[in-house]
Legacy VTK file of the C-alpha trace (Angstrom):
# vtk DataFile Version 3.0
C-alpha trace
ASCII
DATASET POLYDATA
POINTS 278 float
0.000 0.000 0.000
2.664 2.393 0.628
4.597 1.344 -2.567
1.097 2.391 -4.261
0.926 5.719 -2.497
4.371 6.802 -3.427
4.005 5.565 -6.587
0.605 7.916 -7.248
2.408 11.150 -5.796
5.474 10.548 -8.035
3.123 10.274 -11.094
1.363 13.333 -10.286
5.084 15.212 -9.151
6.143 14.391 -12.715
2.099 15.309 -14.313
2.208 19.099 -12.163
5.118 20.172 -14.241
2.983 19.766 -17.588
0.169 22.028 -16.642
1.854 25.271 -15.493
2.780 27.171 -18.425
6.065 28.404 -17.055
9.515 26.680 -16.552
8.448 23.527 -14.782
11.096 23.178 -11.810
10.762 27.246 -11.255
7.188 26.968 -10.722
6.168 29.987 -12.456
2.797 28.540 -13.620
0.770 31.864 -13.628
1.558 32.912 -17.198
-0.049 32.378 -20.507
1.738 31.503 -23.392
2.417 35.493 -24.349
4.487 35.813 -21.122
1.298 37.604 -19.329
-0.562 36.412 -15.834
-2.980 34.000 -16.910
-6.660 35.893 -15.177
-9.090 38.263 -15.766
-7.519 41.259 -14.184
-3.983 42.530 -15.265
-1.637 41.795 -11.064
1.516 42.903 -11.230
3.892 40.274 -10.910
6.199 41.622 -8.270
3.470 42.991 -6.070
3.512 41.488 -3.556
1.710 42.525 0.004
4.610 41.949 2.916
3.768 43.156 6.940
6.982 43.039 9.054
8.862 40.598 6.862
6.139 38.273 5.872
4.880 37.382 2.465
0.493 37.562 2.815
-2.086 36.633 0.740
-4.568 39.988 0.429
-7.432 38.008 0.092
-6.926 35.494 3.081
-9.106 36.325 6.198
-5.850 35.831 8.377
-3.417 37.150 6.398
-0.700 37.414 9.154
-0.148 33.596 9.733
-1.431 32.451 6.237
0.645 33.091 3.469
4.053 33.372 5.253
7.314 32.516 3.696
8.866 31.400 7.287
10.969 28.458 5.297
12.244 31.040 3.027
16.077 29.728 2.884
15.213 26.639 2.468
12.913 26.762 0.295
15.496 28.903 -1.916
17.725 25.924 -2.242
15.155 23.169 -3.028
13.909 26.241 -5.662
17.577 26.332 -7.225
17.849 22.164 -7.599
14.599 22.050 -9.074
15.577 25.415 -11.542
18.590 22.937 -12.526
16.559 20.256 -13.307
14.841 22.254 -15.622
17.286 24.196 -17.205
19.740 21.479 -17.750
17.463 18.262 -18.413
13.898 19.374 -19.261
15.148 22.344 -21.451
17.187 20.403 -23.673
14.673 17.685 -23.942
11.611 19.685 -24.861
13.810 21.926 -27.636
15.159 18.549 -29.369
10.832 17.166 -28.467
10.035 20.673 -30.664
12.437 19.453 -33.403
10.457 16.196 -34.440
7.175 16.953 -33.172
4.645 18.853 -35.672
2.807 22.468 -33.544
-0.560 21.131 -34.136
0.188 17.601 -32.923
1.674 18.879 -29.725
-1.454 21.285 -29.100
-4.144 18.185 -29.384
-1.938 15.846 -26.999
-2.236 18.765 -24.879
-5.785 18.439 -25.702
-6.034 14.970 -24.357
-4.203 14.934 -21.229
-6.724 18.089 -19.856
-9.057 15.524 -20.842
-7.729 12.935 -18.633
-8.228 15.415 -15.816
-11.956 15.586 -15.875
-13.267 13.735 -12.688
-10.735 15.899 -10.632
-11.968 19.028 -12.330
-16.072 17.867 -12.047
-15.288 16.746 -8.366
-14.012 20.033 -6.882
-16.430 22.062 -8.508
-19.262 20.094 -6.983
-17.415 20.269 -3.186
-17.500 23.699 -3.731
-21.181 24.640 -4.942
-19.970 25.052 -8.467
-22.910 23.402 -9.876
-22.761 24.872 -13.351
-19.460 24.849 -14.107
-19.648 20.765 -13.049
-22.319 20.689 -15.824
-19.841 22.302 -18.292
-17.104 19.723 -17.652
-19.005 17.227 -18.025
-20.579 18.447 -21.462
-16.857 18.937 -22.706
-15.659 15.975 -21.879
-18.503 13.707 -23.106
-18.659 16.094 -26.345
-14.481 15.697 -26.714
-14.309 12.044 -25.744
-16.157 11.012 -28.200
-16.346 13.339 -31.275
-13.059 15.003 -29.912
-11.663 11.594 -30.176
-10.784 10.972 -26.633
-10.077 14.385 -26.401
-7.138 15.180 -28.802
-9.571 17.879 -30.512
-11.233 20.234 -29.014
-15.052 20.075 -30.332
-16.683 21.255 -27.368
-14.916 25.090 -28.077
-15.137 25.132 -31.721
-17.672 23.124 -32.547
-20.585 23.821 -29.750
-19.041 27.045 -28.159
-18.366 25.936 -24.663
-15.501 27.244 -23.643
-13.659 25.437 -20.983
-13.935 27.053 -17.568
-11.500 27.915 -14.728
-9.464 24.612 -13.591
-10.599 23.453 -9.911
-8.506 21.757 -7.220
-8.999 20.574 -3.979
-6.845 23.107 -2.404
-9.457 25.611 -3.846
-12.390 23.521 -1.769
-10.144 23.380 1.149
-9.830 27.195 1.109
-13.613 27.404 0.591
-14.470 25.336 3.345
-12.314 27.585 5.801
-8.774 26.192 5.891
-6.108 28.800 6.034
-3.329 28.496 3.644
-0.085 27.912 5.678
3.260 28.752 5.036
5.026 28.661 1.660
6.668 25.243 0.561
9.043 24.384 -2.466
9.891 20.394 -2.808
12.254 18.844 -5.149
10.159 18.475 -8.082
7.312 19.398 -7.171
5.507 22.911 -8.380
5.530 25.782 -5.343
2.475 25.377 -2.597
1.776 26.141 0.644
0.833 23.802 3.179
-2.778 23.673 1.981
-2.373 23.680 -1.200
0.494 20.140 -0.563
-2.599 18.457 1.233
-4.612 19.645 -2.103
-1.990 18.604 -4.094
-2.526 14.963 -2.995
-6.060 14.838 -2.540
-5.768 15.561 -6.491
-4.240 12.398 -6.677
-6.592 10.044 -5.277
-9.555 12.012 -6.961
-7.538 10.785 -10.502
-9.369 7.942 -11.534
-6.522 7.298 -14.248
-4.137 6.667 -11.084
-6.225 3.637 -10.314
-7.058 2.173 -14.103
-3.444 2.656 -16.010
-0.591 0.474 -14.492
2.269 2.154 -12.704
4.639 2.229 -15.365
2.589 2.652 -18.415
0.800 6.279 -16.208
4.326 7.015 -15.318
5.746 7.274 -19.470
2.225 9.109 -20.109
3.146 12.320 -17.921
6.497 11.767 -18.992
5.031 12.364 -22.597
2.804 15.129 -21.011
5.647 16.957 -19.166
7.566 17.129 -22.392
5.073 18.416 -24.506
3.923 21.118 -22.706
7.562 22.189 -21.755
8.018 22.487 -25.942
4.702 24.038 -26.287
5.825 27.055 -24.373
10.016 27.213 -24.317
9.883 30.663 -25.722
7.565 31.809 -22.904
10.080 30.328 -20.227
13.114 32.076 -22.028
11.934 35.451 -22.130
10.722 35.242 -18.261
14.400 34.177 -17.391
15.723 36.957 -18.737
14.018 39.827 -17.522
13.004 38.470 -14.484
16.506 39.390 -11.680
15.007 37.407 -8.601
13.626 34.627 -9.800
12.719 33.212 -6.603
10.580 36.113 -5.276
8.876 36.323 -8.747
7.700 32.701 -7.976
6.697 33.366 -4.832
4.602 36.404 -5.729
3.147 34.891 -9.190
1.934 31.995 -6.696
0.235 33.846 -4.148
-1.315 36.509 -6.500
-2.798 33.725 -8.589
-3.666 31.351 -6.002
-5.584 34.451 -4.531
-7.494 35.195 -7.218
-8.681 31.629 -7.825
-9.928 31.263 -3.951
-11.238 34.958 -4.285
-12.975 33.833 -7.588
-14.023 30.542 -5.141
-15.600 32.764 -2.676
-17.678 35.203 -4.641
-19.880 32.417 -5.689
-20.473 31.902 -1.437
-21.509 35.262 -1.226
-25.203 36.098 -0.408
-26.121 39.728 -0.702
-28.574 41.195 1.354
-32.380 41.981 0.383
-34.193 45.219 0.979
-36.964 44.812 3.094
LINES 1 279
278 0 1 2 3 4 5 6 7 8 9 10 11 12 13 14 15 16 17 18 19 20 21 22 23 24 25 26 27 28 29 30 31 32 33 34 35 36 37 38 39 40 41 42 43 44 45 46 47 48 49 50 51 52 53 54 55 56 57 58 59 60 61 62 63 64 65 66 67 68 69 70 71 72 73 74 75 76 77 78 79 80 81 82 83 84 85 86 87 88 89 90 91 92 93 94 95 96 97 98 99 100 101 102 103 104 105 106 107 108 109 110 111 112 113 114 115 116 117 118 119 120 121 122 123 124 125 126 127 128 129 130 131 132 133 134 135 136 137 138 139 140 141 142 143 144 145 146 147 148 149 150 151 152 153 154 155 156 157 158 159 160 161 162 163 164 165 166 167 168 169 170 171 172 173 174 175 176 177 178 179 180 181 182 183 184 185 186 187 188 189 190 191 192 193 194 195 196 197 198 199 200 201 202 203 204 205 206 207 208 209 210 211 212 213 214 215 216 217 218 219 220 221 222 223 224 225 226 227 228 229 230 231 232 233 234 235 236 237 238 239 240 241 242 243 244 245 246 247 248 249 250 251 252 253 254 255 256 257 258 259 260 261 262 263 264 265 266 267 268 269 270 271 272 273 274 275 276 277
């Protein structure tokens, strides 16, 4: 059992690095593929909101004990293996991956591994009272699975206009059901989190169906495959952050905690209640 355990979190350590759309081992997910924070409203990336020392999330309730960098050194060191890692392994790989591999086909194996991550997706947004969006998951991914192909083309956008809506993770229903975020945490490998987001993180895991139907080593080679083609998809967009960006570190740290704020901001509108006039 715990062979089976470890073996699900290193799957999904190795499947985190192909979502984020910035240099995997940095962790600078929050971008879209035109260098720009992926959201709705333009946040700087280096704002960040510091009391006496501390890194805080402006849209936590607590913000003095919630999103605090107390770790910070070490979390700078496990930051600069995993930068390695990317630079001098997953680089190299995804530029020779760009080489051989055609644009298009890259974008609708992209396609198919969002796919994968339905049930995940569905799940959170029904823990958290998203009933709608639920409903639009599961219309995309019946609509893709099946005239999509298991999902390597995307019908449900261009076909029946139904756009695919804001991921959902279980670190987003923790937040909504009260639990404060913790301290920042970098670990080897793995993209940046905070304590409640590392809980999240493997509650993602066991709500993957695909961790529990695809042998070990067959899931392992898929976000292997994964990984890799979402590093080549957007190696330009990683180049041009490294070079403008002087403290990489703190621009990770920020990018997190801005996004990561939105999203359980975004969470907690749809909780609100106004008041009616009498």
């Amino acid at each position: 059992m715990r062979f089976i355990v470890l073996a699900f979190f290193l799957i999904q350590s190795v499947q985190a690095y192909a979502r984020p759309l910035l240099p995997a081992a940095s962790g600078l997910q929050y971008f879209n593929q035109s260098g720009s924070i992926s959201s709705d409203e333009d946040i700087p990336m280096m704002a960040e909101t510091v009391v006496e020392g501390e890194v805080v999330d402006p849209f936590d309730e607590d913000p003095h004990g919630s999103a605090e960098d107390p770790w910070e050194s070490f979390n700078e060191d496990v930051f600069d293996f995993n930068y390695g890692f990317y630079r001098h392994l997953m680089k190299p790989v995804a530029k020779g991956y760009n080489a051989v591999v055609p644009p298009d086909l890259q974008v609708s194996i992209d396609n198919a591994f969002d796919n994968l991550g339905f049930v995940s997706r569905f799940l959170n947004s029904l823990f958290q009272g998203k009933y709608e969006r639920a409903g639009t998951e599961t219309k995309r991914f019946l609509i893709n699975t099946t005239m999509g192909l298991g999902g390597f083309f995307d019908v449900a956008k261009y076909v029946f206009d139904t756009e695919a809506p804001p991921s959902e993770d279980t670190g987003q229903t923790l937040a909504v059901h009260g639990i404060g975020s913790g301290p920042f945490l970098m670990l080897p490998l793995l993209p940046p989190l905070t304590v409640r987001d590392a809980v999240g993180f493997a509650g993602d895991i066991f709500l993957n169906p695909v961790n529990y139907i695809i042998p070990i080593l067959p899931n392992l080679g898929m976000n292997a495959e994964d990984t890799i083609n979402t590093r080549a998809l957007t190696i330009e967009t990683f180049e041009g952050i490294e070079e403008s960006t002087v403290d990489l570190y703190g621009a990770v740290r920020s990018g997190y905690f801005q996004r990561r704020s939105q999203d359980i901001k975004a969470v907690s509108y749809t909780h609100l209640t106004l008041p009616t006039k009498a």
